[in-house]
C-alpha positions as CSV (number, residue, x, y, z in Angstrom):
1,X,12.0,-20.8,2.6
2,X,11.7,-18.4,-0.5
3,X,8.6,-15.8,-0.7
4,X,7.3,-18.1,-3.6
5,X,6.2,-21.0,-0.9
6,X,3.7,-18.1,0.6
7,X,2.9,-15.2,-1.8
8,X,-0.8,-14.5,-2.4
9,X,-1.4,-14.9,-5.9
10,X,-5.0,-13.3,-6.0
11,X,-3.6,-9.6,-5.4
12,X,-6.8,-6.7,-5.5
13,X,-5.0,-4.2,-7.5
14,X,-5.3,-0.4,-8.5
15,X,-4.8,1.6,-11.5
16,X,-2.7,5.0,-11.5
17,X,-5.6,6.9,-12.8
18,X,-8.0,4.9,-10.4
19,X,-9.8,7.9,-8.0
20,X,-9.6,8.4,-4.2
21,X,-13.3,7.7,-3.8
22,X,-12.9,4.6,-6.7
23,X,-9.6,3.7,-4.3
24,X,-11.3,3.7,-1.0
25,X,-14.2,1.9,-2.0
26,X,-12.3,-0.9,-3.4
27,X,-9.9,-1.0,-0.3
28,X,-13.0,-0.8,1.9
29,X,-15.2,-3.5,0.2
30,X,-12.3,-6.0,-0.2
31,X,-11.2,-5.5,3.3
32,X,-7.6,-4.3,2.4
33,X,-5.7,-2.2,4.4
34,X,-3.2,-1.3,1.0
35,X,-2.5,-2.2,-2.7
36,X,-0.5,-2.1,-5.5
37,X,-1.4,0.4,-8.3
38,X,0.0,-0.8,-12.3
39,X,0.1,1.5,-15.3
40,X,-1.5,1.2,-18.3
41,X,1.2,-1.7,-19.5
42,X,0.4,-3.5,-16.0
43,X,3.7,-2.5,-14.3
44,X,4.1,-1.7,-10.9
45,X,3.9,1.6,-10.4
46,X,3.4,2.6,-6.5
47,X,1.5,1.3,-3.5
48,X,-1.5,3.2,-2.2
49,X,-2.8,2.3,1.5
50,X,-5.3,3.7,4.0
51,X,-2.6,5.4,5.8
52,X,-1.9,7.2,2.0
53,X,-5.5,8.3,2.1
54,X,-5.8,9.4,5.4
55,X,-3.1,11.5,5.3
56,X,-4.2,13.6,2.2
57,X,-7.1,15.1,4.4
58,X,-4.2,16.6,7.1
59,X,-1.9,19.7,5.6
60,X,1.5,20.0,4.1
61,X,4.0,21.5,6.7
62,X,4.1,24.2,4.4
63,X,0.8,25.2,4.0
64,X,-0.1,24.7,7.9
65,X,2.9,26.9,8.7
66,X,1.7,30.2,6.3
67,X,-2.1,29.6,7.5
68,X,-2.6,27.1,10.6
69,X,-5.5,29.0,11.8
70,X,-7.4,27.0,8.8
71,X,-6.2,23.6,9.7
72,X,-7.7,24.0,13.8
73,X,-11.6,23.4,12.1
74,X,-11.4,19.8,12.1
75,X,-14.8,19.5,10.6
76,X,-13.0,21.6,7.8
77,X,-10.7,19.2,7.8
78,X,-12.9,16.2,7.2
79,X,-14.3,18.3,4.7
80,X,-11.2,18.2,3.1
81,X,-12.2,14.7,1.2
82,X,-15.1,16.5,-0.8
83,X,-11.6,18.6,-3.0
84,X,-9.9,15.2,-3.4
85,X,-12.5,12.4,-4.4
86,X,-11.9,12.6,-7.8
87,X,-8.3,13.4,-7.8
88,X,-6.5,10.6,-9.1
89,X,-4.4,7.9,-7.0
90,X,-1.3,8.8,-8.9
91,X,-1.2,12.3,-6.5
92,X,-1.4,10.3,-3.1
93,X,0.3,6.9,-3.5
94,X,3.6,5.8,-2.6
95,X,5.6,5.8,-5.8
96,X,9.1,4.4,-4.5
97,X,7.9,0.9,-4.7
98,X,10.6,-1.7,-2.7
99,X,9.3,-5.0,-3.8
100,X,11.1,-8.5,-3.8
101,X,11.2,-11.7,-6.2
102,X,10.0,-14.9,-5.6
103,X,13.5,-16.5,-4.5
104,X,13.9,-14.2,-2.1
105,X,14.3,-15.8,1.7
106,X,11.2,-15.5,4.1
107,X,13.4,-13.9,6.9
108,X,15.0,-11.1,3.9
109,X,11.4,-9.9,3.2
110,X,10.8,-9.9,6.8
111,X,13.4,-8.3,7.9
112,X,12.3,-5.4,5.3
113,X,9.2,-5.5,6.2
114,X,10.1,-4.9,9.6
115,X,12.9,-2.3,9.0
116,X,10.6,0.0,6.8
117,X,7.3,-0.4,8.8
118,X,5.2,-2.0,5.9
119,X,2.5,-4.3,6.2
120,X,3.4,-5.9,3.0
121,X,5.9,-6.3,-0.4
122,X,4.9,-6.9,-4.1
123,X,6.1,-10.0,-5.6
124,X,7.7,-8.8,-9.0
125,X,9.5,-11.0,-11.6
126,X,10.4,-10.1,-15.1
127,X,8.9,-6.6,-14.6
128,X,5.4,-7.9,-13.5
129,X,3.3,-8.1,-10.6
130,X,2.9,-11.9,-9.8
131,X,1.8,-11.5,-6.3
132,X,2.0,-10.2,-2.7
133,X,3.6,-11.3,0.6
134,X,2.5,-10.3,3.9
135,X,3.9,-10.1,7.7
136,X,0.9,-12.7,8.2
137,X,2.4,-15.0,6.0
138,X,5.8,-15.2,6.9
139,X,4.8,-15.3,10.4
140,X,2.1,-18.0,9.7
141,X,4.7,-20.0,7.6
142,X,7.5,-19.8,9.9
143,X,5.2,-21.0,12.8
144,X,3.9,-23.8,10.5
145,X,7.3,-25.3,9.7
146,X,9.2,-24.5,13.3
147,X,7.0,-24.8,15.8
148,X,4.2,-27.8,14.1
149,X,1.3,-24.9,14.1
């Protein structure tokens, strides 16, 4: 089976110069853990999920280390989202983007899946976003066609 039998085709995307708040709202009111951000020419440009969010309100190993007595307020801390919610994506998402084509095998996209802890991969061909494949699809799939689910 090739990604191309189960990629979602209706893919909530983001725009590089999208905000955090702009971000968080979409991901939030789609009910999306994660997606892909495109440039101005549409290409696929990072990945931005609520894990890349969340981890912009906790310090840089640097900046704890020269000041951690600032980073023990955690109300400070939550605080932290009022300096970044109009900062654009571009500063917190994931840039190096690992995505796969539509002929690629279920089980390789899987097993990257898997390997790198993501949730899911981009579907690129000819330099464009043409969908997304998820764990949940490639599980649901394999189940379909192996065990009559």
């Amino acid at each position: 089976m090739k990604v191309s039998s189960v990629l979602e085709k209706n893919v909530i995307t983001l725009h590089e110069n999208t905000t955090y708040e702009e971000a968080a709202k979409i991901l939030h009111n789609s009910e999306i853990s994660g997606a892909p951000v495109l440039d101005k020419e549409n290409k696929l440009v990072g990945i931005l999920s609520e894990k890349d969010l969340l981890k912009v309100l906790f310090p840089y190993y640097a900046s704890f280390s020269t000041n951690p007595e600032s980073y023990l307020d955690f109300e400070e801390r939550e605080n932290k989202i009022k300096e970044v919610r109009d900062k654009p994506i571009s500063n917190f998402m994931a840039k190096n983007v690992i995505s796969v084509d539509p002929e690629t095998p279920i089980i390789k996209a899987a097993g990257t899946m898997l390997a790198r802890g993501f949730h899911r991969l981009p579907v690129v061909e000819n330099g464009k976003l043409i969908g997304i494949v998820s764990r949940e699809n490639i599980y649901r799939a394999i189940l379909r066609n192996h065990l009559g689910f």
